[in-house]
C-alpha positions, 0 to 999 in steps of 0.5 A, a space after each residue: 490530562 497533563 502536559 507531558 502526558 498531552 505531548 506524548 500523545 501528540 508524539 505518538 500521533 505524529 508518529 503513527 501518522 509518519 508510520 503511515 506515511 512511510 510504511 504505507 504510502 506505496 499501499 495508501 495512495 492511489 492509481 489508473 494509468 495516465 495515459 489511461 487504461 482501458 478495459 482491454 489493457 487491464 484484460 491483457 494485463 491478466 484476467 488470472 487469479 492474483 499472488 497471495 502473499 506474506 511480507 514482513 518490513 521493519 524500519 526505523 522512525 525517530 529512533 522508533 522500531 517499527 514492524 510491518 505484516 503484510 498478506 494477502 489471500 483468496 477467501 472460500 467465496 473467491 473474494 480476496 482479504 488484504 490485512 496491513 499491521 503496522 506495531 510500534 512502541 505502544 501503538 498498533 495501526 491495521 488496515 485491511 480491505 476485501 476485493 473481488 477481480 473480475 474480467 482483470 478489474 480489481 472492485 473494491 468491497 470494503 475498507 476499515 482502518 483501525 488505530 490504537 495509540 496509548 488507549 486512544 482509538 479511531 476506525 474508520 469503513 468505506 462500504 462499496 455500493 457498486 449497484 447504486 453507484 454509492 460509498 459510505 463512509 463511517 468515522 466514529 457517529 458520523 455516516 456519509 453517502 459519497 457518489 462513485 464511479 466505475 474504477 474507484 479504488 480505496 486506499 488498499 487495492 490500488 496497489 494490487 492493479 498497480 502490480 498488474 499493471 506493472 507487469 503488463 508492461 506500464 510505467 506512467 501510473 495514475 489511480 482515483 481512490 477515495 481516502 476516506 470521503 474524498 477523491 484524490 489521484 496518485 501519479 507514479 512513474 517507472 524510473 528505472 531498475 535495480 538489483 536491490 540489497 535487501 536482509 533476504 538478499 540481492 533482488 531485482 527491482 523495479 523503482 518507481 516514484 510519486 509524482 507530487 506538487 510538493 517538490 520537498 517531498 519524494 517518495 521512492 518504492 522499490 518492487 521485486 520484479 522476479 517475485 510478481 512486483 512486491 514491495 521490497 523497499 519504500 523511502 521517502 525525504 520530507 525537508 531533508 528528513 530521510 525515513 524507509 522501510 525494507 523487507 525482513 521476510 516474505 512468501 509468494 504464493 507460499 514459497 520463500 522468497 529467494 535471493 538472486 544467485 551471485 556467481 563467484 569467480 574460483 
């Protein structure tokens, strides 16, 4: 392989990475309250059926158009299907997780993540075992067995009890999820609200931000708080590099997602 040819790959790599960062890190990081909820919490949180949904994003990344698909939906079995489809110019990165909710506790099932940039692939699966407490992971010829504990999460199904716990009423937020073999936990904190300019119009929102260590580093995300604490907006700024993703489009529960109404004076 050739020069050029080396360092767009490595271009591309690097975007797709950045395209993960920015367009899924409200949904690939991970969560629990920090001052801990407890089994009560997430019942009174709602023990219902969750909003289905149909998002779609765009954003601009390095000149670089990129388009999100977002969905959610409940399976015949009652098991519930979250697919991310992230495209950008000649690559395609799409992550998709199935969960059950039960008695208000979302347990995650399975996770895979698939990328293809010019030809070059990766899959990556977690397969939760929550009868023998165990994960495995598979990357390529490679299997491992990762002990587990009752509130783990993967890197999708976070985010729906992080929605939960929104509208229960929280605002400090921590989650365990495991990223691929690995154990990490992700604070975010409620900040404050905002009617939020967006291509379907004015929407309320709730803004909460990610607490790191990397104080070079902030991620913002914008949730509608009239449409069951959706993602309508994600920014982040990295050494005073700005990259965001907005909603283009959206359904909640199969109806449109409309924008406020703004009364005019006469």
């Amino acid at each position: 392989m050739g020069k050029s040819q080396t360092g767009m790959t490595r271009l591309y790599n690097n975007l797709t990475c950045k395209l993960l960062a920015c367009t899924l890190a409200a949904f690939t990081l991970v969560i629990s309250i920090t001052a801990r909820a407890d089994s009560n919490d997430l019942e009174a949180s709602s023990s219902t059926a969750l909003s289905v949904f149909d998002v779609g994003y765009t954003a601009q990344l390095n000149g670089m158009a990129v388009e999100a698909a977002h969905q959610l939906r409940q399976l015949d079995n009652g098991q519930y299907q979250e697919v991310l489809e992230a495209k950008a110019a000649l690559g395609k990165v799409t992550e998709q997780a199935t969960f059950d909710l039960i008695d208000g506790q979302i347990i995650p099932g399975e996770y895979s993540y698939n990328r293809s940039i010019i030809g070059l692939k990766r899959k990556e699966l977690q397969r939760f075992d929550w009868a023998n407490l165990q994960m495995t992971f598979t990357r390529g010829k490679k299997t491992q067995q990762v002990e587990i504990q009752h509130g783990y999460m993967d890197k999708m199904t976070y985010k729906q009890q992080m929605r939960r716990h929104l509208a229960a009423g929280h605002e400090d937020l921590t989650y365990p999820v495991l990223s691929r073999e690995k154990l990490k936990q992700y604070h975010f904190k409620l900040i404050g609200t905002e009617v939020l300019s967006t291509a379907i119009g004015p929407l309320n929102t709730s803004v909460i931000q990610r607490l790191t260590e990397d104080q070079s580093e902030q991620i913002k995300i914008w949730l509608a708080s009239d449409w069951d604490y959706l993602l309508v907006k994600l920014e982040k700024r990295d050494q005073g590099e700005v990259q965001q993703m907005q909603i283009s489009r959206g359904t909640l529960n199969n109806k449109p997602i409309l924008p406020l109404t703004v009364d005019t004076e006469v």
